[in-house]
Wavefront OBJ file of the C-alpha trace (Angstrom):
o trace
v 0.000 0.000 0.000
v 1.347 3.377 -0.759
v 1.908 5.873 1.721
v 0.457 9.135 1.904
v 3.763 10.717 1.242
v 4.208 8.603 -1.954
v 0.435 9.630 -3.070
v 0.921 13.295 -2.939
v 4.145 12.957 -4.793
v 2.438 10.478 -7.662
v -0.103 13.878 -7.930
v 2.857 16.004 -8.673
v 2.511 17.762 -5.155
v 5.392 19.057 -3.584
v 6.262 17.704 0.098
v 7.775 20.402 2.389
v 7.284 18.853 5.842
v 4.550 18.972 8.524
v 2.205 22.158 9.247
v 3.349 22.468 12.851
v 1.714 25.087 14.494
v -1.732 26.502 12.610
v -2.551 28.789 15.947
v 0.779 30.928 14.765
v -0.413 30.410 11.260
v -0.313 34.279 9.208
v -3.665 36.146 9.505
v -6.894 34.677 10.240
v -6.947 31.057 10.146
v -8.601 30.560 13.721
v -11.277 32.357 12.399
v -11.456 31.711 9.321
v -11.624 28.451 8.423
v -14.248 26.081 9.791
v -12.432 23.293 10.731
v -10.734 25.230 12.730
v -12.905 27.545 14.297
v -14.010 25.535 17.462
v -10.591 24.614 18.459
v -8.386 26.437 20.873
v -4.344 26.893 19.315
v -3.407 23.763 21.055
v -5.827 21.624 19.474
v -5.337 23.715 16.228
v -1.567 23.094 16.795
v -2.189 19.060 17.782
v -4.163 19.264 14.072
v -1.436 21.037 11.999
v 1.242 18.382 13.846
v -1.092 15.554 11.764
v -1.143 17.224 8.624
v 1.630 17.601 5.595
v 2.149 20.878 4.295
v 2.429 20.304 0.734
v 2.493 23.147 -2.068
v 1.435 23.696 -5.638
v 2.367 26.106 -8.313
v -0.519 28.353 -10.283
v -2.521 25.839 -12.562
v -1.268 22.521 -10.824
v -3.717 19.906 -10.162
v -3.912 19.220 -6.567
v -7.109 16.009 -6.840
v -8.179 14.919 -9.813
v -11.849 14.221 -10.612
v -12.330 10.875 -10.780
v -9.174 9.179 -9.353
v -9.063 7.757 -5.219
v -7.671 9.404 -2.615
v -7.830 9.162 1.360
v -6.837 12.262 2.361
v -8.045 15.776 2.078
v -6.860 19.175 2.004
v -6.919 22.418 3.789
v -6.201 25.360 2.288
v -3.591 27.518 3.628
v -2.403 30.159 0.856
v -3.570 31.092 -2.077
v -7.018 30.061 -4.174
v -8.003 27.208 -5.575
v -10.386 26.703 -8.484
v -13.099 23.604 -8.157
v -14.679 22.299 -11.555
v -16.859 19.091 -12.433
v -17.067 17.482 -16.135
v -20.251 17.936 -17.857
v -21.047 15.311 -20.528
v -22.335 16.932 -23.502
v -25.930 16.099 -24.706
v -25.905 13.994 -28.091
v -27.863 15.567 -30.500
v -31.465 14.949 -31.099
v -32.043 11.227 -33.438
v -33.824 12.613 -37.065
v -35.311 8.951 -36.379
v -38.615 9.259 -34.615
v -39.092 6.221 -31.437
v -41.472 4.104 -34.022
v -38.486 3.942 -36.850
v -35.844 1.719 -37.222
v -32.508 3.917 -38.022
v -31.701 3.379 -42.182
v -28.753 2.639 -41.843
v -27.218 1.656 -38.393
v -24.206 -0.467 -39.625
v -21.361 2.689 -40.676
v -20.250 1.918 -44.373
v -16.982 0.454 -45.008
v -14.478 3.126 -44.613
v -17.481 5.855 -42.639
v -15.653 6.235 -39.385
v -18.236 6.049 -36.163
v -19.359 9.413 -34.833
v -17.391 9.297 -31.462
v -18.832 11.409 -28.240
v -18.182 14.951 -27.654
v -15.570 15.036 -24.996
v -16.934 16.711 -21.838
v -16.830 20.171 -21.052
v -15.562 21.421 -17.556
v -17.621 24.240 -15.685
v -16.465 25.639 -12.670
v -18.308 24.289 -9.125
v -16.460 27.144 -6.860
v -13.341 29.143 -5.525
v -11.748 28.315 -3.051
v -10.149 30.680 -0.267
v -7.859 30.172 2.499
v -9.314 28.572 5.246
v -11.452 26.667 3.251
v -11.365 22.332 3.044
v -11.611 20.139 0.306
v -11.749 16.476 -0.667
v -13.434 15.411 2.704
v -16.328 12.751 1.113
v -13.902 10.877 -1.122
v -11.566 10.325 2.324
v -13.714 9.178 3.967
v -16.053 6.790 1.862
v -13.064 6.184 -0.768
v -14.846 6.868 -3.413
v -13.681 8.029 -6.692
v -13.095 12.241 -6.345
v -16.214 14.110 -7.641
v -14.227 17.287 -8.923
v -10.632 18.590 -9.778
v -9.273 21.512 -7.634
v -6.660 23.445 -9.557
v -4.464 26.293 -7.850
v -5.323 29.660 -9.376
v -2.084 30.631 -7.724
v 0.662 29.488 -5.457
v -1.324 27.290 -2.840
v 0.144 25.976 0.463
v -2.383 23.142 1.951
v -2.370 20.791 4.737
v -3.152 17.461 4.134
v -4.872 15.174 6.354
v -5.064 11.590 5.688
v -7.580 8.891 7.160
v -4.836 7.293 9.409
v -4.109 10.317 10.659
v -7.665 11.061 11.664
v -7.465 7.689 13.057
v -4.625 8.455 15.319
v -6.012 11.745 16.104
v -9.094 10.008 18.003
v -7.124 7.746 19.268
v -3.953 9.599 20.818
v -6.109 13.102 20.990
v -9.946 11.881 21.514
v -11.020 15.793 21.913
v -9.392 16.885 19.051
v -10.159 14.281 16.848
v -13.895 14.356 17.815
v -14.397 17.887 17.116
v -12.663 17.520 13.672
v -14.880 14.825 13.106
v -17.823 16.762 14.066
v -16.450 19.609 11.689
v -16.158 17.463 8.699
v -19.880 15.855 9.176
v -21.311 20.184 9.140
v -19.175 20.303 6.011
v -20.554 17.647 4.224
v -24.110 18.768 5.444
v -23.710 21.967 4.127
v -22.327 20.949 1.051
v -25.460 19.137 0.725
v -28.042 21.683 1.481
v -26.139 23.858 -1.103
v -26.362 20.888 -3.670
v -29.925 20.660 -3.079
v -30.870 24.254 -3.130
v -28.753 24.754 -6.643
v -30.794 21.446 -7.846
v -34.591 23.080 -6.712
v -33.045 26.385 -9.131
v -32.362 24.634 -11.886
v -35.680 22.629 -11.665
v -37.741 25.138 -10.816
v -36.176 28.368 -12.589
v -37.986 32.087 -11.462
v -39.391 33.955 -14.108
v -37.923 38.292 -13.685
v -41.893 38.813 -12.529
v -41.246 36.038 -9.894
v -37.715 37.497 -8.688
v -39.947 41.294 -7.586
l 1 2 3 4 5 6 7 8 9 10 11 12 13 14 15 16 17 18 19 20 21 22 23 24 25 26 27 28 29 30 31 32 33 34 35 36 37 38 39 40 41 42 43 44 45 46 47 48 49 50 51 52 53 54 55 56 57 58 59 60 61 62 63 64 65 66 67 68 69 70 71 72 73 74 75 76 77 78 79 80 81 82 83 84 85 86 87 88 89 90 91 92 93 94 95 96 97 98 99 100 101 102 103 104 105 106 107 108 109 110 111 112 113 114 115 116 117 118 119 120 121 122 123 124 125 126 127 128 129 130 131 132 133 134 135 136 137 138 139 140 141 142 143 144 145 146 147 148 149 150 151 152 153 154 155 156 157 158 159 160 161 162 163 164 165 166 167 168 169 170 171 172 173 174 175 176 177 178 179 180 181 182 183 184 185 186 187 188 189 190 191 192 193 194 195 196 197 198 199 200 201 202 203 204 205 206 207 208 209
């Protein structure tokens, strides 16, 4: 099995050592960032001693949709664009339901009409403070998105052993993250649902006065 280490370095991600003490981290990040924002330095610090600090220059992939991964990220510099692929709608059949296609063997030499490719449409930004890639750690299942750095990005990375060590060496700390992560998903949710009820149910300019 690989280690963490050796997964962030397969992704291209740059190793620079552990992220030590988040309490002293520059600016905000106490406040900031909600997996943070319940925890007093200590714990913060106890946190950043489980993480690796990696970093990732402007237009690096730092998870790739679709590929597995048991750790996730928070972000500690920098922005970070999220984007999902969007399969492109065949076009309409000129066959109606009742009619068998004409032809539906390609002629020798016709070359099959292959798929669109997908397009790529952008889910969010990212800021410091914020976390990423929380689902697929936990339920190791395949990434939903890519997250790109916009520009230089430091992030800590937390794995799943870690977490596991964290609950069991640091039962306070590790509980509270764990509580953090579950109002994360939740509200990832909720914002999921609500952009799903807009797209089904779009207002009318009368409806939005």
């Amino acid at each position: 099995m690989k280690t963490l280490e050796d997964q962030l370095s397969a992704a291209g991600l740059v190793v620079v050592g552990c992220c030590q003490r988040l309490s002293q981290h520059d600016g905000d990040l106490m406040q900031t960032s909600p997996l943070l924002q319940d925890m007093t330095p200590e714990e913060a610090d106890i946190l950043g001693q489980a993480m690796l600090l990696v970093r990732a220059a402007p237009g690096q992939v730092l998870i790739k949709e679709g590929e597995s991964g048991d750790w996730m990220l928070l972000i500690l510099s920098g922005t970070v664009d999220v984007s999902k692929k969007i399969p492109r709608l065949a076009p309409a059949a000129a066959n109606t339901p009742t009619q068998a296609p004409a032809d539906p063997v390609p002629a020798d030499g016709d070359a099959a009409e292959l798929p669109a490719p997908p397009t790529s449409s952008r889910v969010a930004v990212l800021q410091r403070g914020a976390a990423v890639g929380e689902m697929s750690m936990l339920d190791n299942e395949p990434r939903y998105a890519s997250c790109t750095a916009i520009e230089a990005v430091d992030a800590g990375v937390l794995g799943r052993r870690a977490i596991a060590l964290l609950i069991r060496d640091h039962p306070s700390v590790g509980a509270k993250l764990l509580v953090k992560i579950t109002q994360l998903m939740a509200q990832r949710l909720r914002n999921t649902g609500n952009q799903l009820v807009k797209l089904l149910h779009p207002q009318t300019p009368e409806q939005d006065h």
